[in-house]
C-alpha positions in Angstrom: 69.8 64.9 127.9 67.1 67.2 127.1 68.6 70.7 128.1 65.8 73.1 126.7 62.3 73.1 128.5 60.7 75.4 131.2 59.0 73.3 133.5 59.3 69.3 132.6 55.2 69.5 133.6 54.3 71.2 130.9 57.3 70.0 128.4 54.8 68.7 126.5 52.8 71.6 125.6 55.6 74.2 124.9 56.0 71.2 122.0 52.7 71.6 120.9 52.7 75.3 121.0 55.7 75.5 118.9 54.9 73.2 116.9 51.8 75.3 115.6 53.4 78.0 115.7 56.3 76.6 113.4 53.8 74.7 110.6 50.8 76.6 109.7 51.3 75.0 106.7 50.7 71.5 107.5 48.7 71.9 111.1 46.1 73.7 113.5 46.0 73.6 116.8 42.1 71.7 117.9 41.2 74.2 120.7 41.4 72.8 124.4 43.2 69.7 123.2 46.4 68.2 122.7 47.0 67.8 119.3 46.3 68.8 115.9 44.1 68.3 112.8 45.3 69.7 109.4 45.4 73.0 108.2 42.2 74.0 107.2 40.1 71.3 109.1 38.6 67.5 107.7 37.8 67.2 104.1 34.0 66.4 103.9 33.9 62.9 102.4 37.5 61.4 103.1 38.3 58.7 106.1 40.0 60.3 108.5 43.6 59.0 109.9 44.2 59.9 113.4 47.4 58.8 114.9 48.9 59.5 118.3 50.7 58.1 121.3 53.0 59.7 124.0 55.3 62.8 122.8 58.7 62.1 122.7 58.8 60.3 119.5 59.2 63.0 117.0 58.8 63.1 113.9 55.5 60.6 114.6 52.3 61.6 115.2 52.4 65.5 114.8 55.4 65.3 112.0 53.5 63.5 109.8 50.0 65.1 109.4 49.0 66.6 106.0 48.0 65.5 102.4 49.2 61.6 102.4 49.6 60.6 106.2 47.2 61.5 108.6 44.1 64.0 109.1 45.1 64.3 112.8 47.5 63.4 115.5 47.1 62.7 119.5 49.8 63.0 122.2 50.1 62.2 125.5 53.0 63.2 127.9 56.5 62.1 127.1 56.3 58.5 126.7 52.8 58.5 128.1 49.2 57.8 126.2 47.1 60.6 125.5 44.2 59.8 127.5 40.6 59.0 126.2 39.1 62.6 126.4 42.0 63.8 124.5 41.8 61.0 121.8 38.0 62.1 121.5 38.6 65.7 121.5 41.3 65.1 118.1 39.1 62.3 116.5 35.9 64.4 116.6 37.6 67.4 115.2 39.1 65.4 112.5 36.4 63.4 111.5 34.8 64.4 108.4 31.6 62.2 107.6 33.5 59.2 106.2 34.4 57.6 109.2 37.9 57.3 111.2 40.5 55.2 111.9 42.1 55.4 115.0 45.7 54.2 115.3 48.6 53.7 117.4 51.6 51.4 118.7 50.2 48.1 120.8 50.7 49.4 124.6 48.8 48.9 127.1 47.7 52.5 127.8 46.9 53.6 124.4 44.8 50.3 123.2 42.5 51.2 126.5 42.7 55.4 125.7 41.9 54.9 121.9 39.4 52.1 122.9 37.6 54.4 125.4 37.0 57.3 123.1 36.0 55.3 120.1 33.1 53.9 122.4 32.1 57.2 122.6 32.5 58.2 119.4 30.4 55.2 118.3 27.9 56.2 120.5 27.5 59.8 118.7 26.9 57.7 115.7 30.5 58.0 114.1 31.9 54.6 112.4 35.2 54.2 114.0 37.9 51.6 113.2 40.6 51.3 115.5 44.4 49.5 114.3 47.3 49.3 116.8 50.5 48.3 115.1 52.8 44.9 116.5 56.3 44.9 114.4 58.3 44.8 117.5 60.0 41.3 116.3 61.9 40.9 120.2 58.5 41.1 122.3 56.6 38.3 121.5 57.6 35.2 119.0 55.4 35.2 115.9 53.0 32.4 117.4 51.4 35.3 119.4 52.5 38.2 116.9 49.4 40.2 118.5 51.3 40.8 121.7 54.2 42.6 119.8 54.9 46.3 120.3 54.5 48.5 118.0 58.3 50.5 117.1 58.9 52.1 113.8 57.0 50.0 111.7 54.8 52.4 113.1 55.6 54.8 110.1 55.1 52.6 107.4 51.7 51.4 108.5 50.7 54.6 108.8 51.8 56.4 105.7 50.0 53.4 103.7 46.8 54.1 105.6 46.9 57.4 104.8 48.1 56.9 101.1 44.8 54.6 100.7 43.0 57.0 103.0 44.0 60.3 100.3 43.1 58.3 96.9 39.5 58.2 98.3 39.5 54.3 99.6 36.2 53.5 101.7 36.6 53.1 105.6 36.5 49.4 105.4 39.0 49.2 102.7 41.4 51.6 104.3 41.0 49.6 107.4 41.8 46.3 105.6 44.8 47.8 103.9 46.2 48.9 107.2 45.7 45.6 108.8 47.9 44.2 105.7 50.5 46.4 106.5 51.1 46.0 109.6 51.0 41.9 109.0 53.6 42.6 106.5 56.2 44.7 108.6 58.9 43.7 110.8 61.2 45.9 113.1 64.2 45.0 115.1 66.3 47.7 117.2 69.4 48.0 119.2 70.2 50.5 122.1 73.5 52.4 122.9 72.2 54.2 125.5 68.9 55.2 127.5 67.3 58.3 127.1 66.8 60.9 129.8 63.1 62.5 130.2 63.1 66.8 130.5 64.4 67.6 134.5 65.4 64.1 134.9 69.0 64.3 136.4 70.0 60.2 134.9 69.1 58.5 132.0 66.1 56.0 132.5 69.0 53.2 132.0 72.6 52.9 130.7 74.0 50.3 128.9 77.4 49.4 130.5 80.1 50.2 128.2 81.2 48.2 125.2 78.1 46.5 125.3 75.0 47.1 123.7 71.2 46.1 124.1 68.9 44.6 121.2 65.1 44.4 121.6 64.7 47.9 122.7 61.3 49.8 123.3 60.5 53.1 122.0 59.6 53.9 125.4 62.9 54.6 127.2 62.6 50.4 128.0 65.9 48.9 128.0 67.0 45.7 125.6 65.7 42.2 126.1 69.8 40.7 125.8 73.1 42.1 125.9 76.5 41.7 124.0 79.2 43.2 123.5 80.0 45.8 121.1 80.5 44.9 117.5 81.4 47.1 114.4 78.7 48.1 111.7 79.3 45.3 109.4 78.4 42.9 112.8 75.3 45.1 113.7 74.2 45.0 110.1 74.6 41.3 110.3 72.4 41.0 113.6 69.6 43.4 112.6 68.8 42.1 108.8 69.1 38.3 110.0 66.7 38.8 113.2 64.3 40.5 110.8 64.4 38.5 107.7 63.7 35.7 109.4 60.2 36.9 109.6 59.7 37.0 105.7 56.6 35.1 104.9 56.3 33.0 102.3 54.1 34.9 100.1 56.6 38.0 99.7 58.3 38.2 96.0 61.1 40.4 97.4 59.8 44.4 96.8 60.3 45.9 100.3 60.0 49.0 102.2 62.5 49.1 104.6 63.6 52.1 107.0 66.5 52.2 109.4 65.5 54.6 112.1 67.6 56.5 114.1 66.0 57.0 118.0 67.2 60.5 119.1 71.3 60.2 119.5 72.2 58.2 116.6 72.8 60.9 114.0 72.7 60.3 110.3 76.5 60.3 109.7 76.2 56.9 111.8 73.2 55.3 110.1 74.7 55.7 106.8 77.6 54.1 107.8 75.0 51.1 109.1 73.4 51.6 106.1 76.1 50.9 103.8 76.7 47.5 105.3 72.7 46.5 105.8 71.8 47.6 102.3 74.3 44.8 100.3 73.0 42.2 102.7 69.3 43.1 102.0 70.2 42.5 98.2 72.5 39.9 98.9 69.1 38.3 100.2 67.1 39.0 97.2 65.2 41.9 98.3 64.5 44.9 95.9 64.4 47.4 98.1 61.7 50.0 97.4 62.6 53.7 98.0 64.6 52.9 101.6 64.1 55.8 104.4 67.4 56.7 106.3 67.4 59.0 108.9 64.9 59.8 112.5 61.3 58.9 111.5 60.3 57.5 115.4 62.8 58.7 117.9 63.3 58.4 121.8 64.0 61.5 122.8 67.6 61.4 123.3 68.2 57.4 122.9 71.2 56.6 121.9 70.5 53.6 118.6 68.3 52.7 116.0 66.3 50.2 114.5 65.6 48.2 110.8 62.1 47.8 109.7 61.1 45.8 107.1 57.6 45.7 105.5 57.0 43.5 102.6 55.4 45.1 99.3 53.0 43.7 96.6 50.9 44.8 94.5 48.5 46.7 96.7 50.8 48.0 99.3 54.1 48.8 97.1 51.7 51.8 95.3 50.9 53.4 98.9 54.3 53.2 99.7 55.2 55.2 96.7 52.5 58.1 96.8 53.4 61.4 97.6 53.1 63.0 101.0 53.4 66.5 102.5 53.6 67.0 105.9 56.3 69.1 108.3 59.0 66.8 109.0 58.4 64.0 105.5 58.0 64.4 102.2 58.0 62.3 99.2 56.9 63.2 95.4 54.3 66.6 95.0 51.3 65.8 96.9 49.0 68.2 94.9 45.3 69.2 96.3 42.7 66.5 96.1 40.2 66.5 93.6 37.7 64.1 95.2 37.5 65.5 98.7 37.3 69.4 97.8 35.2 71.1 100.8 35.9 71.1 104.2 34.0 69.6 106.7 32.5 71.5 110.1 34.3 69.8 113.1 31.9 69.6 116.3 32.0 70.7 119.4 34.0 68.1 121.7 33.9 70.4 124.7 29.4 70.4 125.4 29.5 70.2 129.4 26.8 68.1 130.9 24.3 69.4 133.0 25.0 68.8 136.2 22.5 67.3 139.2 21.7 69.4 142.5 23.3 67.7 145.2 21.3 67.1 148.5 22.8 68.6 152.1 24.3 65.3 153.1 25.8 64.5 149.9 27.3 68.0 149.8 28.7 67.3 153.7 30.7 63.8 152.3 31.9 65.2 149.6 34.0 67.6 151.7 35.5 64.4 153.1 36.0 63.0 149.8 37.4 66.5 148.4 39.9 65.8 151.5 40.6 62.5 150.8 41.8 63.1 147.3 44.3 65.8 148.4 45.6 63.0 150.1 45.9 61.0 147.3 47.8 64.0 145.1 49.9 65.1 148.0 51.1 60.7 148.8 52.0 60.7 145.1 53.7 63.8 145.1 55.9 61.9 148.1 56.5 58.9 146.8 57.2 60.1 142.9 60.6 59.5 142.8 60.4 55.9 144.0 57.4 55.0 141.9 59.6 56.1 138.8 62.5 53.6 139.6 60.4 50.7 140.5 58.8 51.3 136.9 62.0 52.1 135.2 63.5 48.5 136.2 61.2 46.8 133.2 59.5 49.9 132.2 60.3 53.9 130.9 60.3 55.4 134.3 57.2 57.6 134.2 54.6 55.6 136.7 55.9 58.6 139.2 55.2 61.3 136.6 51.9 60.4 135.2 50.5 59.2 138.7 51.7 62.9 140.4 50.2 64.9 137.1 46.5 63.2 137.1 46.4 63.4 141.3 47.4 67.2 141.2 44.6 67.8 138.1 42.2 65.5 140.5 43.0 67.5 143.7 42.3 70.6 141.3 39.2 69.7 139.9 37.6 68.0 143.4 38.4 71.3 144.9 36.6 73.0 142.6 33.8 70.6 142.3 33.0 70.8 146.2 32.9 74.6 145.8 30.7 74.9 143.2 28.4 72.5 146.0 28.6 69.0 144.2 28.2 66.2 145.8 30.5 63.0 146.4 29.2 61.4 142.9 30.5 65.0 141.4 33.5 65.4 143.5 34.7 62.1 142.7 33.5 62.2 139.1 35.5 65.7 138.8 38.8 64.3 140.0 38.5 60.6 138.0 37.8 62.9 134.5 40.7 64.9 135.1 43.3 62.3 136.8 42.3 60.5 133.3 43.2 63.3 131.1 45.9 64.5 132.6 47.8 61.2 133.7 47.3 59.5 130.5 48.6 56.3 130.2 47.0 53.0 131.8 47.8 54.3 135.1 45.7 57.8 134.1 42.7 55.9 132.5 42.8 53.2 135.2 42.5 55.4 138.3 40.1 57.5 136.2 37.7 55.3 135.8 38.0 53.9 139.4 36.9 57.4 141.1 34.5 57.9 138.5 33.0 54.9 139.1 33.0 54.6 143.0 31.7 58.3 142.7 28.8 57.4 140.5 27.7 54.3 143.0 27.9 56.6 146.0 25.4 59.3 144.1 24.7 63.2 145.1 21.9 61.7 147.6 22.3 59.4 150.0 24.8 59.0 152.9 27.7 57.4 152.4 28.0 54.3 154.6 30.4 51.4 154.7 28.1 49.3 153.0 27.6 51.1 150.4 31.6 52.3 150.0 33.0 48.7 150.3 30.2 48.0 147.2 31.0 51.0 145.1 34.9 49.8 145.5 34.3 46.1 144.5 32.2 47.9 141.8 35.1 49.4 140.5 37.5 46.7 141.0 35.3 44.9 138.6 35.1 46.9 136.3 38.6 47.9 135.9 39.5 44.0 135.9 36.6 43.5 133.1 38.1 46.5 131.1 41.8 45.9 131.4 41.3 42.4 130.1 43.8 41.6 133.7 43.8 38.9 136.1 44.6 38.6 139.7 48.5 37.7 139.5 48.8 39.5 136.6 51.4 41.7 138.1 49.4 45.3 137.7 47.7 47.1 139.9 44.9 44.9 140.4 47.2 42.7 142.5 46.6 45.5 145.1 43.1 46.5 144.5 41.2 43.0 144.4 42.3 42.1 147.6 41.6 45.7 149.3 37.9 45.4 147.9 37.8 42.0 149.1 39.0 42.9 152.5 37.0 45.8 152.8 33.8 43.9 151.9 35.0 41.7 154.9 35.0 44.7 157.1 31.7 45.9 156.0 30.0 42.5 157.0 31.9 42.6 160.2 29.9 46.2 160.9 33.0 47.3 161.8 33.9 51.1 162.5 35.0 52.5 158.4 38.4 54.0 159.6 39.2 50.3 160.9 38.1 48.7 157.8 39.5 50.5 155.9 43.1 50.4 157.5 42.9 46.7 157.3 41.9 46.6 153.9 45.1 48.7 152.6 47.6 46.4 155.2 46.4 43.6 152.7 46.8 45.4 149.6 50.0 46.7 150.7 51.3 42.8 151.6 49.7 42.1 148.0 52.1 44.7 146.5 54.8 43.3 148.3 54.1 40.0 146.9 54.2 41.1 143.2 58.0 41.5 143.4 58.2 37.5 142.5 55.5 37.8 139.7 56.3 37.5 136.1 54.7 40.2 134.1 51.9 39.0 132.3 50.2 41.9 130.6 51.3 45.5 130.0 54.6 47.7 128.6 56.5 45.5 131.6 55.7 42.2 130.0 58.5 41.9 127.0 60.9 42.5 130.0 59.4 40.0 132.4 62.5 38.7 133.7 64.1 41.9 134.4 60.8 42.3 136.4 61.0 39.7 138.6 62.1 40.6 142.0 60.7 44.1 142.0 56.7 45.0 142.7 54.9 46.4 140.5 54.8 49.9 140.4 50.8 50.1 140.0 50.0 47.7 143.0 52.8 49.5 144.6 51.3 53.2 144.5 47.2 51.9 144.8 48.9 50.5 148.3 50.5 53.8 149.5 47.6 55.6 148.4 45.0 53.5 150.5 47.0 53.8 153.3 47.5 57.5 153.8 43.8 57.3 152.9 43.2 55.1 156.0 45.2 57.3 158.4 43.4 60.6 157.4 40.0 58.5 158.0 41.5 57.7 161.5 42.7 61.1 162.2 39.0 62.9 161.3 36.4 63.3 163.7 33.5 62.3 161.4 33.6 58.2 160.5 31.9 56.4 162.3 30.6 52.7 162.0 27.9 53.9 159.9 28.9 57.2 158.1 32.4 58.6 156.5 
């Protein structure tokens, strides 16, 4: 388990600190964000890599920046996405005229993070390409292939990138070769044991002894099947069929292949691995290109490893083989560039906006709203510990986490917008930008963008009636169904919200009183949480493990209902909602 840390809060940034701290080599620190660009800032001229995803995973992402890999990394919380504002903050300060690609593993949380903030970067007139990578060979067959996760192919996609990226390759061709990559690799993993986040007192699974799990997530997610323990040659057997299997036709036999240790699996132990998977890799004609042994994307403490595989030719076998420099890999002499020889100046990502002058009324509602959101943070807070197991059954645990980190920084910020006199468009706005950041994840982004949104419909001006509330909720209802590309029955936290909105809209036609409306409206959504236990997992990190899913609720619909419900009973317990105001 993870025995060093201060606070598991802010285990995170301790990382980042002394990571800086440790590399001034390779990295600097971009201020008032969580990550880092390289030493010395972007090279004017060059595409820019930026790589992130949730910490936890080291050496990726913040390992693996410097001459040859990437021009920046992003990271979220353990296991979590970093979230959109944080993904801007890093791309920005990375980018250095050439354009950027943004890329990551295929979750959920980071496709709608990365997605979000190269919108906005697009919109300052930056060309942005954005690549997740699907290798993950147990969580989706190859007729969808684009559902895979992305595991430690993760490394190999992005060293190419980067390779092609350093030789001075134009954004469109750096993109292409990326996207050839990651067609061409193929992981397959195995799981000892779960891993066990900073203050957690349990591992987020076990696996029963003698037994071990194949198909595991980098995420703390348990194995898609079972079996019972089997010596190295066995393994070895298990992991180079599964992921041979997926050799295309095309490939003449050069490959890069790594076998990955997660976190507990130490090198003495993958070399013995190794010495059995290497034979049967020639034994099957491969001529194995400069293999990688060792931890190159870890789980924390997980107990196992993983074999990828990514087929070479003539375009990616020289990328494989250029040299790198960066803190935790290294591979030839990576000398200074002599096509990208002055550095860029970075802008600033941190420009507030001006804000608008909120009228009396507006200013009177947002104390309600400033309440209502210390609701929010303090029914999180409550329910953390459950929200983690329900998410840990096909999950890694950290719904709890994330949801009680963005509600505290939303409580925070609403507190401090309604005493600075804003309005319930700025209140609201003020607790969905920081919930966002500091949640991260889908759960961060998706609960970000709902306050912001019902915020923005409700305005600085007018009052806020049930009319208008039940409207600014469908409002954002839709527009987190458009964005998360999710359907009612789903199995996410739409499950929950569609029918509140609905029911809510119902009230609001019914002129009835907003406190009673509103109670009825979260007695649906929590009966529509209930009934997501069934579901089968149709979108999201819960998805590979649908049937491990099935008979649990999700943990999104689960914590939108207990939200809306404490919400209700502070409506009903204050003086001021009536049928026409709140």
């Amino acid at each position: 388990m993870t025995h060093v840390y201060n606070d598991s809060d802010t285990f995170k940034d301790g990382v980042l600190t002394g990571f800086a701290a440790a590399h001034l080599r390779y990295v600097q620190r971009v201020p008032d964000a969580s990550g880092f660009v390289r030493a010395g800032g972007p090279l004017a001229g060059k595409v820019s890599l930026v790589i992130g995803g949730g910490s936890g995973h080291y050496p990726s992402y913040n390992g693996v920046v410097g001459p040859g890999f990437a021009d920046g990394a992003v990271l979220g919380d353990i296991f979590a996405s970093p979230s959109a504002e944080q993904v801007y903050r890093i791309a920005r300060a990375a980018h250095g005229g050439a354009g950027l690609v943004l890329a990551f593993g295929n979750y959920a949380g980071d496709r709608l993070n990365f997605g979000v903030a190269a919108d906005r970067l697009r919109a300052e007139g930056m060309d942005v390409r954005v690549v997740w990578v699907t290798d993950d060979v147990a969580s989706a067959p190859p007729e969808t292939v684009g559902d895979r996760r992305g595991i430690a192919g993760t490394f190999t996609v992005y060293k190419m990138a980067g390779a092609a990226a350093e030789r001075g390759d134009d954004l469109d061709e750096v993109e292409r070769l990326m996207r050839h990559a990651n067609a061409s690799t193929s992981s397959f993993g195995v799981a000892f044991d779960g891993c066990t986040l900073p203050g957690a007192s349990d591992a987020l699974f076990h696996v029963e002894p003698g037994r071990m799990d194949f198909g595991l997530g980098i995420h703390g997610e348990p194995g898609i099947s079972s079996t019972d323990w089997m010596s190295a040659s066995g393994l070895a057997a298990q992991l180079v069929d599964r992921v041979l299997a997926e050799r295309p036709a095309s490939a003449d036999g050069r490959a890069a292949v790594l076998l990955n240790g997660l976190g507990a699996t130490k090198y003495e132990e993958l070399y013995v691995l190794w010495s059995e998977v290497a034979p049967r890799l020639h034994a099957a004609g491969l001529d194995v290109v400069e293999p990688e042994v060792g931890e190159l994307v870890t789980s924390l403490d997980m107990a196992g490893c993983s074999l990828t595989v990514t087929w070479l030719d003539d375009e990616l076998a020289p990328l494989w083989r250029a040299p790198a420099d960066t803190a935790a890999y290294r591979r030839g002499e990576a000398t200074a560039s002599t096509l990208f020889t002055e550095r860029a100046v970075a802008a600033d990502a941190t420009v507030a906006a001006a804000e608008e002058v909120a009228s009396e009324e507006s200013r009177r509602h947002a104390e309600v709203a400033q309440r209502l959101v210390a609701t929010l943070a303090a029914t999180v807070d409550e329910h953390k510990e459950r929200l983690g197991e329900i998410d840990a059954v096909a999950g890694d645990g950290d719904h709890g986490i994330g949801m009680s980190r963005g509600s505290r920084a939303a409580h925070e910020a609403a507190d401090a917008a309604a005493t600075a006199g804003g309005g319930v468009h700025s209140v609201l706005r003020a607790a969905g930008t920081a919930f966002g950041d500091r949640a991260g994840g889908t759960s961060g982004i998706l609960w970000g963008l709902l306050l912001e949104t019902v915020g923005r419909d409700l305005g600085n001006q007018e009052a806020v009636t049930l009319d208008r509330l039940s409207g600014a909720v469908r409002t954002g209802a839709a527009r987190l169904r458009e964005f998360g590309r999710a359907e009612l029955g789903d199995k996410t936290m739409l499950d929950a919200l569609l029918p509140f909105a609905d029911e809510l809209g119902r009230g609001a036609d019914a002129a009835l009183p907003l406190a009673k409306a509103w109670q009825a409206a979260a007695d649906v959504a929590t009966s529509a949480a209930e009934a997501t236990a069934p579901m089968v997992p149709r979108v999201g990190r819960a998805r590979p493990l649908a049937e491990r899913s099935v008979g649990t609720p999700d943990p999104g619909a689960v914590s939108f209902a207990l939200i809306v419900t404490a919400i209700g009973e502070q409506l009903t317990q204050t003086s001021s909602p009536t049928s026409e105001e709140s």
